[in-house]
C-alpha positions in Angstrom: 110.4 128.5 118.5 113.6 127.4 117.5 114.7 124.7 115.3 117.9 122.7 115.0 119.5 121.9 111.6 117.3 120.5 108.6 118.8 116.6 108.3 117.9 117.2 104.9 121.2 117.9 103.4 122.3 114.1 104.4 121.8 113.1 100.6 121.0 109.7 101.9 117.7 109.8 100.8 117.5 106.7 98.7 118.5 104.6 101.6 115.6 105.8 103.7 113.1 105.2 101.2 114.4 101.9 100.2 113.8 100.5 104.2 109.7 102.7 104.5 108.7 101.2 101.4 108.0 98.0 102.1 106.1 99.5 105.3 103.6 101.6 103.3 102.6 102.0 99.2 102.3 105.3 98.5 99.6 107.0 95.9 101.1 107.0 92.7 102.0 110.4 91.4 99.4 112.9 89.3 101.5 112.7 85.8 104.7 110.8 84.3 106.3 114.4 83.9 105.9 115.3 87.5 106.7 111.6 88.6 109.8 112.1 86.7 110.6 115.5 87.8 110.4 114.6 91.4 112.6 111.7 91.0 115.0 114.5 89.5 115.1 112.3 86.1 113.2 115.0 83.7 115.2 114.8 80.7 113.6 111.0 80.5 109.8 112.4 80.4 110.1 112.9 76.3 111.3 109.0 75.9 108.3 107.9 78.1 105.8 109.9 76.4 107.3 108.6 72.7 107.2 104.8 73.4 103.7 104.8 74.8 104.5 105.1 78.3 102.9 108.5 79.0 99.9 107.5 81.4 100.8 106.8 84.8 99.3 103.8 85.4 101.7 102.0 82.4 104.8 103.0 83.8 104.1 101.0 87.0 104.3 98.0 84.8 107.6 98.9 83.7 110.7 96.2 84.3 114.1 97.0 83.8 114.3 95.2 80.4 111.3 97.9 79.3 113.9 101.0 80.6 116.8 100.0 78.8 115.1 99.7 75.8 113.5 103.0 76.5 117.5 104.3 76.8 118.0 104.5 80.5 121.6 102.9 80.9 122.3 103.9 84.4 121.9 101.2 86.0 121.1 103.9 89.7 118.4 105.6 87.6 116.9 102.1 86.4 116.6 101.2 90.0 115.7 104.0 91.7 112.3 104.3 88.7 111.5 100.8 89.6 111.4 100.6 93.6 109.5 104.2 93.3 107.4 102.3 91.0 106.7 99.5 93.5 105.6 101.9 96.1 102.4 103.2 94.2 102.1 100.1 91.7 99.7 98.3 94.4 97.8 101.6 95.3 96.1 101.4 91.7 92.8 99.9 91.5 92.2 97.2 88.9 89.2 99.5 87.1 91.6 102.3 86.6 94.1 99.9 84.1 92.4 99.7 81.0 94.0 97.0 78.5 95.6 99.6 75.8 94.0 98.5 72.1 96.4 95.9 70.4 98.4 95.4 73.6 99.2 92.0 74.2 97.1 90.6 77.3 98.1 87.2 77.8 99.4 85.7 81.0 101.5 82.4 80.6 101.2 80.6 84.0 104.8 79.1 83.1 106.1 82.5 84.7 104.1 82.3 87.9 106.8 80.5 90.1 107.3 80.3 93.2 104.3 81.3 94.2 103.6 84.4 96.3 103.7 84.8 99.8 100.2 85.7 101.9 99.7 88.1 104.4 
């Protein structure tokens, strides 16, 4: 057996997920509250749920403008919510995001620029 010291404890984890991400999407995470948990951010799950953010599938929308307002001011936590939220944003099918009633659904093409990049 054996086993040599867990490299666990570096505390550089953020780094390291930051460079596999854009190798690999991952599948998004079962609920808002255990999204949040994991990212060790619980004390934001009661501010998601109360501005209408408590499905899953909403929060991958979310842009830094949407957690400021929601009363995440540090600017580590903002970041570290939106790249995990660009790993499982692409792994959601179109026919599981339903258009929530009385949400605004229109797309301007004036903010398309640049164009995207194939591949």
């Amino acid at each position: 057996g054996g086993g040599g010291e867990p490299d666990l404890m570096d505390g550089n984890d953020v780094n390291r997920t930051i460079t596999f991400a854009e190798e690999k999407s991952v599948a998004p995470p079962m609920s808002v509250e255990s999204w949040l948990t994991d990212l060790g951010m619980p004390q934001y799950i009661s501010r998601f749920i109360e501005y209408g953010y408590g499905e899953i599938w909403v929060c991958a929308f979310l842009d830094d403008e949407d957690l400021i307002q929601l009363g995440i001011i540090d600017e580590e936590h903002r970041k570290t919510l939106l790249l995990n939220a660009n790993l499982w944003k692409y792994r959601l099918k179109a026919e599981d995001i339903v258009t929530p009633v009385g949400g605004e659904s229109q797309v301007t093409t004036s903010s398309v620029v640049g164009g995207g990049s194939s591949s």
